[in-house]
N, C-alpha and C positions, 0 to 999 in steps of 0.2 A: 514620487508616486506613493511610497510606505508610507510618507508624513500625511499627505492628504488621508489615504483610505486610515492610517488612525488616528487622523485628527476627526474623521468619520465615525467612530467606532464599530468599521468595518471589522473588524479579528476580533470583538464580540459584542455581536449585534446584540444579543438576546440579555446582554445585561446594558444597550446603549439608553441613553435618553431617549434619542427620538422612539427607539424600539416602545417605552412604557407611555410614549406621548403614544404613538397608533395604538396603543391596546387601551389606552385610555377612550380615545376619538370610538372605537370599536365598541368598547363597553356601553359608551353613551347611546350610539346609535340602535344596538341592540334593545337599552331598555326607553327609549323614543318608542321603538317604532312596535314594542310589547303592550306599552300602556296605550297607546294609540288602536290597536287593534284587538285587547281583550276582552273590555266591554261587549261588543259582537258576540265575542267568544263564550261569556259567560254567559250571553243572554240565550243564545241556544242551546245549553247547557240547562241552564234552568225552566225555560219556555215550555208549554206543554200545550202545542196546536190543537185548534179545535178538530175533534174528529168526523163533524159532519161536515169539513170541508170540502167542495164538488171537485177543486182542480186535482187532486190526486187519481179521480176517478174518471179521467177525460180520458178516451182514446185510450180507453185500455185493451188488451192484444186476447183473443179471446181466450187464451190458457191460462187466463188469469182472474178467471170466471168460471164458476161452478154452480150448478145446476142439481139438485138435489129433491125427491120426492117427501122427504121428511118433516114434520111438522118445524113451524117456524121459529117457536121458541125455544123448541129440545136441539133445534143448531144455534140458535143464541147463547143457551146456556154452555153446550158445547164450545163454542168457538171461545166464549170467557175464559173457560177450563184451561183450552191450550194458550190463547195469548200470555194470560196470568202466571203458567209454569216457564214461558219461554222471553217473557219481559219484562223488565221493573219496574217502569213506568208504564201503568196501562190507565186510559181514561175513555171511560163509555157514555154514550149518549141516548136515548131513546126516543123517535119521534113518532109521529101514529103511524109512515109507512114503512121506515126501515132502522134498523137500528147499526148507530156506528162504534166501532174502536180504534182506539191509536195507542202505537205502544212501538218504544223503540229501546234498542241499547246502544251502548260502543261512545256514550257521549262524552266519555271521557276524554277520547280520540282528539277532541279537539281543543284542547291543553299539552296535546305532545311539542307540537315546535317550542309553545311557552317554557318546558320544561330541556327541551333544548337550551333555549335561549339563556334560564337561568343557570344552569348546567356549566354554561361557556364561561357565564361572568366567573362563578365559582373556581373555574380553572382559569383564568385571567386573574381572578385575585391570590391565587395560591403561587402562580408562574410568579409575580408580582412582590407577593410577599418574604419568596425564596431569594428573591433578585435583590431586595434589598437588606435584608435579615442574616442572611444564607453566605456561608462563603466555603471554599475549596484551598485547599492546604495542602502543605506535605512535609516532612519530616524525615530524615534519617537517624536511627538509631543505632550506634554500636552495639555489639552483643553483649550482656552484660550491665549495659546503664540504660540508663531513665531521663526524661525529659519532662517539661508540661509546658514550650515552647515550641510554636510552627512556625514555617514559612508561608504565609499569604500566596496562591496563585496571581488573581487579576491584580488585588489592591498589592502596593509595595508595603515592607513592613513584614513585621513578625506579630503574632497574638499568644496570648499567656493563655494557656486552658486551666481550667477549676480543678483539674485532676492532671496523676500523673501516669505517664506511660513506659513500662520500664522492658524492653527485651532481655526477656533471662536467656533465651538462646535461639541463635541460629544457624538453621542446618539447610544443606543443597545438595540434590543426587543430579548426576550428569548421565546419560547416552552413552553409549560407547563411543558417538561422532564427536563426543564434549561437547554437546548442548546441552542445557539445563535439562533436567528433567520435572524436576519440581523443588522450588523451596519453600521453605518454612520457619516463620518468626511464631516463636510461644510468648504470648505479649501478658502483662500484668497490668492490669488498669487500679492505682492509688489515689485513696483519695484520706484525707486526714489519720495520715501512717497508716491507713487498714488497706488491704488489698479488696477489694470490691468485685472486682471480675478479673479471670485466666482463663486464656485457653490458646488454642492455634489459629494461626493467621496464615489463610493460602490461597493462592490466586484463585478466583472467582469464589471465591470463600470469605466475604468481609466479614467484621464483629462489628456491633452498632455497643455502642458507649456513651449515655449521656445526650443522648439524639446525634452525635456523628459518628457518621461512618468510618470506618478504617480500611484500606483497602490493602494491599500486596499486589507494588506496584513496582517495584528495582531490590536488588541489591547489591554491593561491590565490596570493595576488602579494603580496609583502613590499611594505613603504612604501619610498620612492625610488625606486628603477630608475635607467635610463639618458636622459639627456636627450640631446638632440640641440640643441646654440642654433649659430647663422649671427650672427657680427659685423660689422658693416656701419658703415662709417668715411664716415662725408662723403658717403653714397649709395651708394656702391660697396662692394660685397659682398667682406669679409677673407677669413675662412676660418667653418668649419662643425668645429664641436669636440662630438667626443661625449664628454661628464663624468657624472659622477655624484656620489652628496652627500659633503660637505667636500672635493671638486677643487678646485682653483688653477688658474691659467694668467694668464698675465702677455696683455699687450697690448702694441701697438708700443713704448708708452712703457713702459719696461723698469724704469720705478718705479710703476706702478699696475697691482694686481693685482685678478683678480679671485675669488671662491671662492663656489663653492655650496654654500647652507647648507643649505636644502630643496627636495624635488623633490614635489609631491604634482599628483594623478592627476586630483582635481578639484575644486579650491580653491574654496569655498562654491558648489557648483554653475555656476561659470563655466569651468570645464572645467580640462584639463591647464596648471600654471604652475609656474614655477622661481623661488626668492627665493636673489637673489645681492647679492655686498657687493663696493664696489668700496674700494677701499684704496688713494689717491692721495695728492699732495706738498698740497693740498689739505685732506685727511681721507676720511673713513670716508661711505659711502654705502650704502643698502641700497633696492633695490625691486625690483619682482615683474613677471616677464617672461610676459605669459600667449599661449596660442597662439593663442587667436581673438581677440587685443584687438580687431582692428578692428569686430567685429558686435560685443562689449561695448560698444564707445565708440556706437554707433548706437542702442542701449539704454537709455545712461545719457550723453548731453550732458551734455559739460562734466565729464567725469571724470577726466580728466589735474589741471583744479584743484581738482576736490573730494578726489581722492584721488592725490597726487604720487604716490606709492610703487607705484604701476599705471603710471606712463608710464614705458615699456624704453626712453627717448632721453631719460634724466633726466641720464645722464651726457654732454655733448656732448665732441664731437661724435660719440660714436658710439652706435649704433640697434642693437638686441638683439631676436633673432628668435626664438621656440621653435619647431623646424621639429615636434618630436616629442617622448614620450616613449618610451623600451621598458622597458616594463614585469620587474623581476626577479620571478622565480617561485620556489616551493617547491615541493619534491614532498609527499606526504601518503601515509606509510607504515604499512603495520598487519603488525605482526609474530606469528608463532604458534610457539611451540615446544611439540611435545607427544612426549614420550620414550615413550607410550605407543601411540600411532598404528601402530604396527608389529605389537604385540601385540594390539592388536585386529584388524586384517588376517588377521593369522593365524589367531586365534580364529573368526573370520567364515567362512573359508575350510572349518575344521573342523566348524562350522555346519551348510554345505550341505552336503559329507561325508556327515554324519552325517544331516539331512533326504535325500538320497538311500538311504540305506542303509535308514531307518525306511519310509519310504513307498514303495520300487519293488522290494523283495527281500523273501525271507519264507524261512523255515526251513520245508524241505520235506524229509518221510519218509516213507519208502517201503520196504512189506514186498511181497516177491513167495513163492509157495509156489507149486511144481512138483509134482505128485500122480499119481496116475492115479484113473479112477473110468468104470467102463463098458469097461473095456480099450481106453481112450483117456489121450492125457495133456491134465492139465489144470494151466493156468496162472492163477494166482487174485493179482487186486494190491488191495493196500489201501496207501491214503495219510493223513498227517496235515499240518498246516501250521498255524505261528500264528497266520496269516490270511490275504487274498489267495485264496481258497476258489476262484475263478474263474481265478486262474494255477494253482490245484494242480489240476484238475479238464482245463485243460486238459496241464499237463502228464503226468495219467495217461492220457489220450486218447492223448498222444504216444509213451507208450511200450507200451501196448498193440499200438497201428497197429506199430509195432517186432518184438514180442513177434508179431504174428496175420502177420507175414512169416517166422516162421519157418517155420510149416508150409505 
């Protein structure tokens, strides 16, 4: 079943073939059925109905009609006044008995799904261009050194980056329960010998470098680290030398050397111990300096002669202390680079845009006729809209209440 679903590229769809092949089929169909249906779109957009048209004015509800004693022109010219302040498009007509206006807005409204539409591809070609361009990485660094080599996630393989990345230090505070608390890699980004950028790397804290991301993602402890051993001569305490693996340091006798050859953390479960060799006029010596010997030896009686290379006073006359280890760390880095992140942002943006446009605006028209009838004048509104029925209805309220202050 594993082989099928990733001969599928079920465990990651979103960078599969078939995946760019449906966003492909998608794309297409989107701009099909855009150019197919803009034409319409633009032509109401730019059309500008005749305003003595009758059908607006059929079976109109009588609150939509006003009845005024005022002369017929001084409501004509009024009624210009407001349509003109409250429409962009206004066009007027004059005939011997009544005079018309038409005047709408909001035609914008009907380029929002288009700007959906293109909105989508924009975020199709950026998902797209991430997926092919774009890769995710990750990296462990010693503290201390530098790299400008990753490990590839999905693709097998390692890639060279153009710069280098060196951690000068890393540090971790723990809980009283020893759970992490927080760590921190101080990273230096190199690029032709010059340091370019420093600073802290901490979980949900990335650094962008170069257009990739860095993130602080693991850390753990390389084998060796830093020992700490106390040489002690005839009782009396030498000195305390912090080494670490393959150091040297000589001893009083300036021909017997000593060098550490491993440092491990917890030597078969007897905890932290250090195996050095001592190199005298003599010969060659080697045993293992551990840091609780003495509850070891209270465990196991008689250990120094069942097991000489465990007694740290093997070399007389002097006595070998391990006061510590410190521990060397790595950071554990996960790299993202996606050259398409940008263009999906943007596309996203254009998104809402365009969802605000489709669902909070509506192409609103508006025929008004000025008439007389009973040797009165009468003001007669008719509206259409391609939806929103409850903003046009009150918007003809609004202009009425406008229109019924003139007289």
């Amino acid at each position: 079943m594993f082989k099928v679903f990733n001969s599928l590229q079920l465990f990651d769809m979103y960078h599969s073939v078939w995946f760019i092949i449906l966003m492909g089929l998608l794309s297409l169909n989107l701009i099909v059925c855009s150019l197919d249906r803009f034409p319409a779109s633009w032509k109401l957009f730019t059309a500008i109905p005749s305003p003595d048209r009758s059908k607006p004015f059929e079976n109109l509800p009588k609150e939509s009609v006003i009845l005024t004693e005022k002369d017929r022109n001084e409501v004509i010219e009024s009624v210009a006044n407001i349509l003109t302040k409250r429409y962009k498009k206004i066009r007027r007509k004059d005939a011997d008995s009544a005079t018309f206006f038409y005047g709408e807005r909001g035609s914008y409204s009907n380029f929002g799904v288009y700007i959906i539409h293109l909105s989508s591809l924009i975020v199709i070609s950026g998902a797209i261009i991430g997926s092919l361009l774009g890769f995710q990485a990750f990296v462990n660094i010693p503290e201390g050194e530098s790299t400008n080599t990753v490990h590839l996630a999905r693709q097998k393989g390692v890639k060279k980056l153009d710069f280098t990345v060196r951690c000068d230090k890393f540090s971790i505070s723990f809980y009283d329960n020893g759970m992490p608390k927080e760590y921190r890699s101080n990273l230096s980004f190199i690029k032709d010998n010059n340091v370019i950028l420093e600073g802290p790397l901490l979980v949900n804290h990335p650094i962008t470098f170069n257009g990739i991301r860095f993130y602080q993602a693991s850390y753990g402890s390389t084998p060796g680290g830093k020992a700490y051993i106390t040489v002690i001569r005839e009782n009396k305490e030498e000195n305390t030398l912090k080494v670490k693996q393959r150091d040297s340091f000589y001893l009083k006798e300036k021909n017997t050397k000593v060098k550490i050859l491993r440092i491990e953390k917890n030597l078969m479960s007897m905890g932290p111990a250090v195996l050095i060799n001592i190199q005298s006029p003599e010969g060659n010596m080697q045993f293992w300096v551990f840091k609780h010997i003495d509850k070891i030896r209270e465990r196991i009686p008689g250990l120094f002669k069942k097991v000489p290379k465990f007694n740290p006073g093997r070399f007389k006359p002097y006595y070998f202390k391990l006061d510590r280890i410190e521990s060397n760390y790595y950071t554990g880095l996960q790299l993202s680079h996606d050259p398409g992140v940008v263009i999906v942002a943007i596309g996203s943006i254009f998104i809402i845009l365009g969802l605000f446009i489709t669902f909070f605006s509506s192409h609103k028209r508006l025929w008004v006729r000025v008439d007389e009838q009973d040797g009165k004048t009468k003001i007669s509104v008719g509206a259409r809209s391609n939806k929103d029925p409850v903003g046009l209805k009150r918007e003809v309220e609004h202009l009425l209440s406008y229109f019924s202050s003139i007289g």
